[in-house]
DRENVODREN-719203 format. One record per residue: residue number from 1; x, y, z of N, C-alpha, C in turn. Coordinates in steps of 0.05 Angstrom, whole numbers. Layout:
% residues N
<r NUM <X Y Z> <X Y Z> <X Y Z>>
...
% end
This chain:
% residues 199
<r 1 <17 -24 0> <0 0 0> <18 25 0>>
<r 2 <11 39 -21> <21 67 -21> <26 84 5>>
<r 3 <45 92 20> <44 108 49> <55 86 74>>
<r 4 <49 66 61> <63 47 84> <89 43 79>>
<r 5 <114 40 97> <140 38 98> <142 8 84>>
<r 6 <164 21 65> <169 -3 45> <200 1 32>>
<r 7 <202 -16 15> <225 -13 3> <213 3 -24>>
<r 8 <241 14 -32> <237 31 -53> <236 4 -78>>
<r 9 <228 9 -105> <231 -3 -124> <234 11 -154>>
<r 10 <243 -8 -171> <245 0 -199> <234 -26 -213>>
<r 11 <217 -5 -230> <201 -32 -246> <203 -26 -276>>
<r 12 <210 -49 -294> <223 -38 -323> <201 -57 -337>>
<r 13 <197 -44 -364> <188 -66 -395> <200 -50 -408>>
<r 14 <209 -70 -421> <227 -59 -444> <230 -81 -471>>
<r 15 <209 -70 -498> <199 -91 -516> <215 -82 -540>>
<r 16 <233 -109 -551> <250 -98 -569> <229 -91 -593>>
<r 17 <244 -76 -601> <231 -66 -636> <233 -99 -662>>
<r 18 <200 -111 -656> <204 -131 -679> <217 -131 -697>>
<r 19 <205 -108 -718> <210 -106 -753> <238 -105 -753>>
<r 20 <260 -90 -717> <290 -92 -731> <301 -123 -716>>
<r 21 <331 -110 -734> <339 -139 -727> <350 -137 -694>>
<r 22 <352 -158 -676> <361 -154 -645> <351 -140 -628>>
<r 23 <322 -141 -638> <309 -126 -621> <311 -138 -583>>
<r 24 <315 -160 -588> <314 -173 -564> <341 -166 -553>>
<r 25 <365 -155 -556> <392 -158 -548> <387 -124 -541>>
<r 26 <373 -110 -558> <374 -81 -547> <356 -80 -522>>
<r 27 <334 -99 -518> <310 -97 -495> <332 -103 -478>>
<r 28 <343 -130 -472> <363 -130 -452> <384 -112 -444>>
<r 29 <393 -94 -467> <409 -81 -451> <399 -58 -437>>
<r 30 <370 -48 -445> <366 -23 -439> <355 -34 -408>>
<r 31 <344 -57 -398> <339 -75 -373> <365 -71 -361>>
<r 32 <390 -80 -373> <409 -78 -352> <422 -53 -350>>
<r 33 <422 -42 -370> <432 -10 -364> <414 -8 -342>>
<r 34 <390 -1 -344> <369 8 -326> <380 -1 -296>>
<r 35 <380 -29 -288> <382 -34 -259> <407 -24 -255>>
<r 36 <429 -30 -261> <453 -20 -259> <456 11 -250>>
<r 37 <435 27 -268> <438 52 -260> <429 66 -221>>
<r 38 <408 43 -214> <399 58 -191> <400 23 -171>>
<r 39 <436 20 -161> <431 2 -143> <416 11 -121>>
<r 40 <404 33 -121> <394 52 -98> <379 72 -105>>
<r 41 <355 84 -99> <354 101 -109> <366 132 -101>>
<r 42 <374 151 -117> <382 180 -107> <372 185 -85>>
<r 43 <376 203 -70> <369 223 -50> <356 246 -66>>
<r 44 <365 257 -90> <346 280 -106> <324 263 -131>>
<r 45 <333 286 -135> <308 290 -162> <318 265 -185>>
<r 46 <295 249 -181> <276 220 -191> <292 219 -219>>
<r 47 <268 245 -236> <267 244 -264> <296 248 -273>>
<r 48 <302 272 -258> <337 273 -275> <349 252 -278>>
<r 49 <345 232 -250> <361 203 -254> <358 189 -275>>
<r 50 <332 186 -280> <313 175 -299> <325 180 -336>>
<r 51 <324 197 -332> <334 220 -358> <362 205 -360>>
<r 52 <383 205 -338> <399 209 -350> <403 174 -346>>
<r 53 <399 156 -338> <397 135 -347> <384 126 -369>>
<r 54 <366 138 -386> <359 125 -412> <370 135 -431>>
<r 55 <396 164 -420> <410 170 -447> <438 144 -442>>
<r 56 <446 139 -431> <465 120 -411> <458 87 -437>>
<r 57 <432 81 -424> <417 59 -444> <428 63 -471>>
<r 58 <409 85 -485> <410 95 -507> <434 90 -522>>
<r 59 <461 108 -512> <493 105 -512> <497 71 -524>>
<r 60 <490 56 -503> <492 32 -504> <482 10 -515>>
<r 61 <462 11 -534> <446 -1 -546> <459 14 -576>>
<r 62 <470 41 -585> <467 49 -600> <499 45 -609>>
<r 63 <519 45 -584> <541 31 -584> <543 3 -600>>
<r 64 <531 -11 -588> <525 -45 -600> <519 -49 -621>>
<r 65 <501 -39 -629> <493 -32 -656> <513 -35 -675>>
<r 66 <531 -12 -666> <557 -2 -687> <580 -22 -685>>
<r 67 <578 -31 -659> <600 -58 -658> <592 -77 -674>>
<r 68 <569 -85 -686> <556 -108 -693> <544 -108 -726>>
<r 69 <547 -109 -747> <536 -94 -774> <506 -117 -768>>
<r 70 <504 -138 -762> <482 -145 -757> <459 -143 -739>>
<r 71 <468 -123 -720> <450 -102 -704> <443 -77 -707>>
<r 72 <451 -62 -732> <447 -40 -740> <414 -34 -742>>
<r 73 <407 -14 -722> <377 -5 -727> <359 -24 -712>>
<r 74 <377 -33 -689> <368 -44 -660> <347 -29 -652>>
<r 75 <328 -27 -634> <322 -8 -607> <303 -27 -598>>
<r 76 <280 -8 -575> <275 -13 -560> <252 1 -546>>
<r 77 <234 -10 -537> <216 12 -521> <228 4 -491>>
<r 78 <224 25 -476> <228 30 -445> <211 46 -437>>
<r 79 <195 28 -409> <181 47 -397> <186 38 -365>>
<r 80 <190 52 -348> <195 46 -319> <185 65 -301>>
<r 81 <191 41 -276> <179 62 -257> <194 67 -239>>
<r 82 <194 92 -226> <209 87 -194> <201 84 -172>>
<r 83 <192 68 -157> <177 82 -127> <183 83 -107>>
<r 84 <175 108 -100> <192 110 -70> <167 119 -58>>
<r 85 <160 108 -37> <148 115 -5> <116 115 -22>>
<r 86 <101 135 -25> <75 134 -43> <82 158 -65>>
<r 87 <105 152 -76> <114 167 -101> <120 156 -130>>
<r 88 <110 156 -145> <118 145 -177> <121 162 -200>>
<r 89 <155 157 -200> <162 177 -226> <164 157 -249>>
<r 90 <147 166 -266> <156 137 -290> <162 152 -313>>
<r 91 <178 141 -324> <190 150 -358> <177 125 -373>>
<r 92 <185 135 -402> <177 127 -423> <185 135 -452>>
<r 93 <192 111 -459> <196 119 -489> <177 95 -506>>
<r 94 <179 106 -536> <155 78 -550> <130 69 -534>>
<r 95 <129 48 -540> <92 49 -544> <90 33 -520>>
<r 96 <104 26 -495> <99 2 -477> <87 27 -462>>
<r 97 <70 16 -439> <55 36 -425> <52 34 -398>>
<r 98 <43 47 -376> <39 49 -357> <15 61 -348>>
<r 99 <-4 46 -333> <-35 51 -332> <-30 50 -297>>
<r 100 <-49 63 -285> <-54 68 -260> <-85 57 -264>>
<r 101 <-81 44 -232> <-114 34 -232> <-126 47 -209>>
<r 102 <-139 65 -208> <-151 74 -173> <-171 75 -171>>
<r 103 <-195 66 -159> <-220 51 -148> <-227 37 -172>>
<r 104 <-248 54 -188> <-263 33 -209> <-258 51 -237>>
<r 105 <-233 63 -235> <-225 68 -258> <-192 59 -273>>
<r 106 <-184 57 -289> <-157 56 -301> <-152 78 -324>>
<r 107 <-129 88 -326> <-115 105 -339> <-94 105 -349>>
<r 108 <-82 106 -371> <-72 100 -377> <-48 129 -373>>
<r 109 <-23 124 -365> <0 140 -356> <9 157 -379>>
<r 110 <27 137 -392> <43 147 -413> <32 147 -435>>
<r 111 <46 159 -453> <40 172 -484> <57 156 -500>>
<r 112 <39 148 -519> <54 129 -539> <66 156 -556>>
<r 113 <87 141 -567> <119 147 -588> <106 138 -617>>
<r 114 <80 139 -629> <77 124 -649> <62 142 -666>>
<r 115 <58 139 -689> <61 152 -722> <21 169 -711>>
<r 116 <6 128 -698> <-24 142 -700> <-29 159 -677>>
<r 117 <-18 153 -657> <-20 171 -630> <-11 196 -642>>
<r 118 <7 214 -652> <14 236 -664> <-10 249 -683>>
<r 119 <-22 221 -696> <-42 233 -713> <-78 234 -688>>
<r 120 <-73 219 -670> <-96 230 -653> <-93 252 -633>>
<r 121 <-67 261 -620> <-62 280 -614> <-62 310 -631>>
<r 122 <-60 309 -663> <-69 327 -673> <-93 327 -677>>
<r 123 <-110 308 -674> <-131 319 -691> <-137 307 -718>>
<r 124 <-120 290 -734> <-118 275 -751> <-142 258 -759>>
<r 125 <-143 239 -737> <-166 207 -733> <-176 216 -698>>
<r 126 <-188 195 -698> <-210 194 -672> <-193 166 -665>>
<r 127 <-202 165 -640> <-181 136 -613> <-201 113 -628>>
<r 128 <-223 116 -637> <-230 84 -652> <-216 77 -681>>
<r 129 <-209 104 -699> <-192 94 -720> <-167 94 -712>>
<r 130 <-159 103 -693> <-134 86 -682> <-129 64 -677>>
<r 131 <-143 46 -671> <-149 19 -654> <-144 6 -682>>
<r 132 <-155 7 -709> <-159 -6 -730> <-123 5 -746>>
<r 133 <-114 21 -742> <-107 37 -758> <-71 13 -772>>
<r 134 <-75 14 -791> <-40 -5 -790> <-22 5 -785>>
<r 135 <-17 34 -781> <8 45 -770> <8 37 -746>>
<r 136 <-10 31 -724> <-6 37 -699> <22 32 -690>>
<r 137 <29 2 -691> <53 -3 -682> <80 17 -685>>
<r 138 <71 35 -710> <100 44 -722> <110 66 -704>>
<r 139 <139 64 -699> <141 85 -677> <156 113 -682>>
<r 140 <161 134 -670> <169 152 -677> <191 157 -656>>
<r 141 <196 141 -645> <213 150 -625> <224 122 -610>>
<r 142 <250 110 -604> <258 87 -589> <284 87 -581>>
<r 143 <288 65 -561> <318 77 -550> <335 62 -564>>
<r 144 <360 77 -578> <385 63 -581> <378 64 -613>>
<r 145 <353 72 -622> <362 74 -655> <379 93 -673>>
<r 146 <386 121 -654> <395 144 -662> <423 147 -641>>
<r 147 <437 158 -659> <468 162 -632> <452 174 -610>>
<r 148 <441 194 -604> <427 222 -589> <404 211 -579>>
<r 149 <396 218 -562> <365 219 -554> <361 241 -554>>
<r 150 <335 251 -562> <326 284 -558> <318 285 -535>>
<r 151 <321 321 -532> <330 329 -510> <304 330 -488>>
<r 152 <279 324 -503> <255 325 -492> <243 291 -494>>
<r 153 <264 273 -487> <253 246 -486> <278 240 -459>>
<r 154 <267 224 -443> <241 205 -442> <215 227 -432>>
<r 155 <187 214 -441> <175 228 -436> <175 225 -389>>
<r 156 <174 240 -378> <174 237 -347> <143 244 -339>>
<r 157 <140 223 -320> <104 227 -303> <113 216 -275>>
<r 158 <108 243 -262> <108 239 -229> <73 240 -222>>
<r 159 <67 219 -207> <47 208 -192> <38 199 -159>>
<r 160 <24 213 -150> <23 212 -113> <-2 190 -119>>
<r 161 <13 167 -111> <-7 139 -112> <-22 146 -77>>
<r 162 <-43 132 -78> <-65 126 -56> <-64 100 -50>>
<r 163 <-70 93 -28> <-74 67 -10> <-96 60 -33>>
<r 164 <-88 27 -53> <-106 12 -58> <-93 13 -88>>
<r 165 <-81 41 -105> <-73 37 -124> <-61 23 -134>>
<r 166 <-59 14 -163> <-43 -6 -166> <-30 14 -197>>
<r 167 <-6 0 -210> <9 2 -221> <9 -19 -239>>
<r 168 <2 -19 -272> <5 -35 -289> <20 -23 -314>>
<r 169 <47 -43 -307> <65 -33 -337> <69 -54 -350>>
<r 170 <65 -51 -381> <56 -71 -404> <68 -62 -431>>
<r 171 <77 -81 -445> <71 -71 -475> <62 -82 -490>>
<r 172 <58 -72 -515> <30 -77 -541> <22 -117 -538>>
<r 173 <37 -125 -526> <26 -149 -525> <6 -160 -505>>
<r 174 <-5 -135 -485> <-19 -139 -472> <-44 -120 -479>>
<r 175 <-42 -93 -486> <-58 -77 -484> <-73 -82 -514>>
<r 176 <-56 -89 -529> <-71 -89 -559> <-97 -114 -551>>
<r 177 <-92 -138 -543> <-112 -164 -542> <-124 -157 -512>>
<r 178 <-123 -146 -493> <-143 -143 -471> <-149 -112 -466>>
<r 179 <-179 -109 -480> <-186 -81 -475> <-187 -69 -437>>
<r 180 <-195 -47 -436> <-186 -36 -419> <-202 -41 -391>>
<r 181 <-229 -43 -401> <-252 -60 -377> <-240 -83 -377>>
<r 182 <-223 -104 -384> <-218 -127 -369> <-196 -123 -355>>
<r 183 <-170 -106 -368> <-155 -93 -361> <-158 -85 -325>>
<r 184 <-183 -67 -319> <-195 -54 -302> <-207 -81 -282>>
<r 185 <-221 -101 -292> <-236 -122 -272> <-209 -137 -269>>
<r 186 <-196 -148 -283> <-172 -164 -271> <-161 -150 -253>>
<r 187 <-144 -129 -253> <-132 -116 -232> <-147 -115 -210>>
<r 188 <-172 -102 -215> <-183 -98 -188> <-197 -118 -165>>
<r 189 <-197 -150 -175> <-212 -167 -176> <-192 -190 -151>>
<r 190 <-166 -178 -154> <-150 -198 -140> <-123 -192 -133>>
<r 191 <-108 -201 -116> <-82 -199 -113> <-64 -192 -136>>
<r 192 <-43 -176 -130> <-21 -161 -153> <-10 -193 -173>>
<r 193 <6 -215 -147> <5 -233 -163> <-13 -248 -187>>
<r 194 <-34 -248 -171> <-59 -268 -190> <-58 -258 -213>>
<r 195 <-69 -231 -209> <-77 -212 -231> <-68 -212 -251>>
<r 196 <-30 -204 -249> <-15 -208 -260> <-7 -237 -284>>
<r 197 <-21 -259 -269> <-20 -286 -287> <-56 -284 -303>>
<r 198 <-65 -275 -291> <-91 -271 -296> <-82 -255 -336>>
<r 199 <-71 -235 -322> <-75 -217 -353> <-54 -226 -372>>
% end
């Protein structure tokens, strides 16, 4: 429960990019960059850590790449969390997501990195021709495909969780096949474990 004395944690997904090649060798490293970066968490400010561990990743995945001619155009989505005490700073890059569940609703955290989310954020399509749309997957943003990360990624969301909240981080292999009302009854229906095998 949020507010009760606990240990701090870090919670990662990190889904390689199918269409390239090694997508799976860049998910792992941006996983182990990640823990490596916070045997502990800071004493300051969350996000900066955050930040500067996914350019750290980034480096490193984008490094590999170049060591490797058959890893060229690797990456990766990353989305994590931090929590400390009833605090959650989560980053994000690409389309893996982070949904908060509190009483009888769920929400979804982060902002997808992808071609149709850009076109529903303008104004483009509506969130149901999204759902259909064949770009969805395609992304506009991932770690380790570019030397650089821009200077305004990862996207950062700080969150003051409540006693009962829960925390669901996933990518497209969960959210695309279980809409968001089951999404919403599994979570709320049972233990973090169950649930978790449940979805």
């Amino acid at each position: 429960s949020p507010g009760a004395p606990a240990d701090d944690f870090l919670l990662i997904v990190a889904d390689g990019m199918g269409g390239a090649p090694a997508g799976d060798v860049a998910s792992q490293i941006a996983a182990a960059t990640l823990r490596d970066a916070f045997p502990q968490l800071p004493e300051s400010d969350l996000a900066q850590a955050l930040k500067s561990a996914y350019r750290k990743a980034n480096d490193a995945i984008y490094s590999a790449s170049q060591d490797n001619p058959g890893n060229v155009g690797m990456g990766t989505t990353l989305t994590t969390a931090l929590l400390h005490g009833k605090y959650a700073t989560i980053a994000n890059i690409g389309d893996s997501r982070a949904y908060l569940l509190r009483g009888s609703g769920i929400t979804q955290i982060t902002q997808d990195h992808t071609v149709v989310a850009d076109d529903v954020a303008s104004g483009k399509i509506d969130a149901t021709q999204a759902q259909a749309d064949p770009r969805r997957n395609q992304l506009t943003h991932a770690l380790g495909t570019r030397q650089r990360l821009e200077t305004r990624l990862p996207n950062i969301f700080e969150v003051a969780l409540l006693p009962g909240d829960r925390l669901l981080l996933c990518s497209d292999g969960l959210y695309e096949v279980v809409d968001q009302v089951d999404m919403q009854r599994l979570l709320g229906a049972q233990e973090a474990d169950a649930a978790a095998i449940a979805l």
